[in-house]
Every structure is written in structure tokens, then in C-alpha cells.
Backbone as CSV, one residue per row, in Angstrom:
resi,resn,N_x,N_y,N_z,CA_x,CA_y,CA_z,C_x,C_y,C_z
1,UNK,116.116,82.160,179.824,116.730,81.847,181.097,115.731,81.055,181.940
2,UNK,116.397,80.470,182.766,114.932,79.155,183.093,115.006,79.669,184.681
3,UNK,113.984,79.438,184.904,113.731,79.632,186.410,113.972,79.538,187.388
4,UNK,114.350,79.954,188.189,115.354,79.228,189.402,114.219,78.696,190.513
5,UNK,114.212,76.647,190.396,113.395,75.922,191.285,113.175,76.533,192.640
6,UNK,111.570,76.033,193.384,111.405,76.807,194.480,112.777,75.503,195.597
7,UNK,112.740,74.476,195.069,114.024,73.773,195.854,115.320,74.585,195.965
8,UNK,116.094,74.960,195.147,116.651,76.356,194.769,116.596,77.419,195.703
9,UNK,115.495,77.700,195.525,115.111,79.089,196.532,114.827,78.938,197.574
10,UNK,114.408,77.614,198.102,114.661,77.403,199.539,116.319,77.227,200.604
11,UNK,116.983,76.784,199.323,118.029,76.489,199.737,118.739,77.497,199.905
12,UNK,118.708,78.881,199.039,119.561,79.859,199.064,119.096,80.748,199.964
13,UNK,117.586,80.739,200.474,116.479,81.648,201.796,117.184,80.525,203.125
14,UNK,117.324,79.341,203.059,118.081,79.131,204.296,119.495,79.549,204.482
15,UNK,119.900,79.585,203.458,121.374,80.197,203.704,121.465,81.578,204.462
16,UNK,120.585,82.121,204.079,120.715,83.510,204.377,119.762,83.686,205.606
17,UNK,119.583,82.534,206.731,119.341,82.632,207.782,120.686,83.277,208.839
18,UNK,120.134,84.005,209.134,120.720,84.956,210.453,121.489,84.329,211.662
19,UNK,121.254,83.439,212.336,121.714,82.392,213.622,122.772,81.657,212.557
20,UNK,122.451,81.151,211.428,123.020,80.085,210.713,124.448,80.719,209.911
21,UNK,124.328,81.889,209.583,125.500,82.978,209.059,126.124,83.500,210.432
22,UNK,125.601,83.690,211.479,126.822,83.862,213.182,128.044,82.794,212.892
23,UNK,127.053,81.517,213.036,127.556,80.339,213.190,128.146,79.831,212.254
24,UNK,128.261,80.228,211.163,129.226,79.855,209.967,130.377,80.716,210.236
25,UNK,130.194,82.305,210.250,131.294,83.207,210.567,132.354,82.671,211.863
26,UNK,131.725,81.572,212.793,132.358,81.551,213.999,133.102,80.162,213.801
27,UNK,133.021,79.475,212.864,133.099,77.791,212.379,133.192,77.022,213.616
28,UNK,131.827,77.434,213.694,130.867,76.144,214.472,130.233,75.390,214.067
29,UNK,129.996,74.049,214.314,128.941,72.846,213.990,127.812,73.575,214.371
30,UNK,127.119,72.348,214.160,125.498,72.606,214.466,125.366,72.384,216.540
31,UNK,126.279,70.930,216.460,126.966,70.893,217.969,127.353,71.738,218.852
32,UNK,128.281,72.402,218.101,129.017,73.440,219.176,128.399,74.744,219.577
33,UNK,127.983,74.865,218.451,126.708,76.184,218.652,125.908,76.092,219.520
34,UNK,124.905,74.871,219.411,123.991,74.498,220.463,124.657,74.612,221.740
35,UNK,125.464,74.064,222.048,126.010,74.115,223.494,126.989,75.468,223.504
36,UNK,127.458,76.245,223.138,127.535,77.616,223.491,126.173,78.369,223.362
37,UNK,124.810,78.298,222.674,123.975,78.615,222.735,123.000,78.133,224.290
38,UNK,123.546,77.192,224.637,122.466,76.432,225.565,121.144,76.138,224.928
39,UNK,121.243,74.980,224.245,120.320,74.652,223.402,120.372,73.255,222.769
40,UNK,119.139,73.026,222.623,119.250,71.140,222.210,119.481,71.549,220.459
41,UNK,120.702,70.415,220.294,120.889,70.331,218.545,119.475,70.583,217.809
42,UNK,118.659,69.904,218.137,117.345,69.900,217.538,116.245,71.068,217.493
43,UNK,116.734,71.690,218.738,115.802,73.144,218.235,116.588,74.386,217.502
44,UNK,117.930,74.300,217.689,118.778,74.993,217.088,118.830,74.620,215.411
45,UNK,119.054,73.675,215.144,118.443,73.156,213.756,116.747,73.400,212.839
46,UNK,115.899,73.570,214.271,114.539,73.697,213.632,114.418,75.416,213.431
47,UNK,115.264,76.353,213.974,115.214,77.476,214.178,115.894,77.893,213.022
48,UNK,116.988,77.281,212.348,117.814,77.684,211.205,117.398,77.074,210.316
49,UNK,116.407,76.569,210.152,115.589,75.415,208.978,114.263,76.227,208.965
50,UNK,113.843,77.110,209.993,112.587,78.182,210.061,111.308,77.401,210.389
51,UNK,111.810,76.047,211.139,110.368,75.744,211.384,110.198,75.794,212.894
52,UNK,110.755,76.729,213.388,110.198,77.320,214.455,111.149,78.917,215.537
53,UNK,110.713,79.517,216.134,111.058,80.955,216.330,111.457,80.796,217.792
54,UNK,112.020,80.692,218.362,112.497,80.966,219.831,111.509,82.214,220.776
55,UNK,111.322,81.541,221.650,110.223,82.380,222.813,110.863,83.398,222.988
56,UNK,110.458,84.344,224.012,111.196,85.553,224.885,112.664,84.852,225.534
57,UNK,112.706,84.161,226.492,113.409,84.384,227.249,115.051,83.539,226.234
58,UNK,114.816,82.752,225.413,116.231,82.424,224.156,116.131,83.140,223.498
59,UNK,115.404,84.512,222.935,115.833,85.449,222.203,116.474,86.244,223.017
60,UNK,116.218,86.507,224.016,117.343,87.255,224.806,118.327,86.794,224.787
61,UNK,118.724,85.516,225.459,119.520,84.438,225.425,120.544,84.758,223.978
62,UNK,119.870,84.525,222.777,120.499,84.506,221.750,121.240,86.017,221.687
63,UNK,120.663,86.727,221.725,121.113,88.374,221.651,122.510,88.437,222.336
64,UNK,122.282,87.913,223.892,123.649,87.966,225.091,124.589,87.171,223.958
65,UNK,123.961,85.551,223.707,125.542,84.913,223.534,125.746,85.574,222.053
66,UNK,125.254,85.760,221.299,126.174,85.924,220.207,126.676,87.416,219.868
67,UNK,126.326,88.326,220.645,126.429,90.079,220.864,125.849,90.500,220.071
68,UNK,124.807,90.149,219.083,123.948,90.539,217.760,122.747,91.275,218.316
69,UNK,122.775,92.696,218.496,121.703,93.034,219.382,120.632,93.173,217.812
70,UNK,121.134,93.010,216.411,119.904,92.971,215.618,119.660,91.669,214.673
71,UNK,119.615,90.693,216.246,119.717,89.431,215.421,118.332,89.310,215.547
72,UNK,117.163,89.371,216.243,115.835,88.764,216.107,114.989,89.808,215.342
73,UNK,115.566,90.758,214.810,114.966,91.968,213.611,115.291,91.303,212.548
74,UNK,116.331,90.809,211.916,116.614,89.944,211.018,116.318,88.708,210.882
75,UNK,116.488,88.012,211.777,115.614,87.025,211.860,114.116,86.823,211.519
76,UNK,113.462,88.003,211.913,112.329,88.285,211.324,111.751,88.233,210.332
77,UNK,112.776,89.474,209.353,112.835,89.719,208.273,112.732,88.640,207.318
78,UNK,114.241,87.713,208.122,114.222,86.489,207.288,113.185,85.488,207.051
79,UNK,112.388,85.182,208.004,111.142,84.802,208.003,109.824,84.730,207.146
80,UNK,109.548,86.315,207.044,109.044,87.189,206.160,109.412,86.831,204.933
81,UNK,110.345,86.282,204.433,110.359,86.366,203.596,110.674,84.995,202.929
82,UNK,109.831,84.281,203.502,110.035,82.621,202.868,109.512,82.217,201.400
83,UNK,110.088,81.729,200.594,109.996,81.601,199.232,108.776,81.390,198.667
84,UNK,107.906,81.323,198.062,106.471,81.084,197.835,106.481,79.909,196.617
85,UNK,105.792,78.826,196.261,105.649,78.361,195.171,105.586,79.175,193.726
């Protein structure tokens, strides 16, 4: 059985980003999210792509709009656990 590429495993560790599974469940763009999030497309994208974590005051933010009071525990998690070469 052959290995499953770390391209592969990046792709299936972003899937299973936390903000990015709300926002699929809710069939939202990347657009619409951002602006029910109050948020520029571009950091909302860098946040579900994991190259970067939202401060205090948009993790709150995020918690209110999407009612996920264990969304930045998972988020975490998800983090934690980024694919390794």
C-alpha cells in the first residue's frame, strides 16, 4: 500500500479545519463568511489555511458569531496537529 503524500495530508488536515467545517455546514463562501464574521477575505482564508491564529478579541468574536463555544479548543487541536514531512 503506498503512502499517502504529505500534499495529501495537507489537504485532508485542512479539511478538517474547524472555522472551515462551520462554514461549509452553513454554505458559505469564503466571502460571505468573512463579512458575517467581520473580517477581511484574506485573514479569514489565512486562518483556515493555518497560517495564522486570531488574537483575543476575534476569538471571542468568532465564538459570539458562530455559537461554537468549543471552536478555539479545536482549533487548537487542529493546529497541533499539522502534518509533518
Amino acid at each position: 500500500m503506498e503512502e499517502e503524500s504529505l500534499k495529501d495530508r495537507l489537504i485532508a488536515w485542512e479539511a478538517q479545519m474547524p472555522l472551515r467545517i462551520w462554514r461549509k455546514e452553513h454554505d458559505l463562501s469564503l466571502r460571505r463568511a468573512a463579512a458575517v464574521l467581520g473580517v477581511n477575505i484574506y485573514t479569514l482564508q489565512s486562518w483556515e489555511q493555518g497560517g495564522a491564529f486570531p488574537d483575543l478579541p476575534n476569538q471571542a468574536r468568532l465564538v459570539r458569531d458562530t455559537g461554537d463555544a468549543d471552536l478555539i479548543t479545536r482549533w487548537r487541536a487542529w493546529a497541533n496537529a499539522t502534518p509533518k514531512p
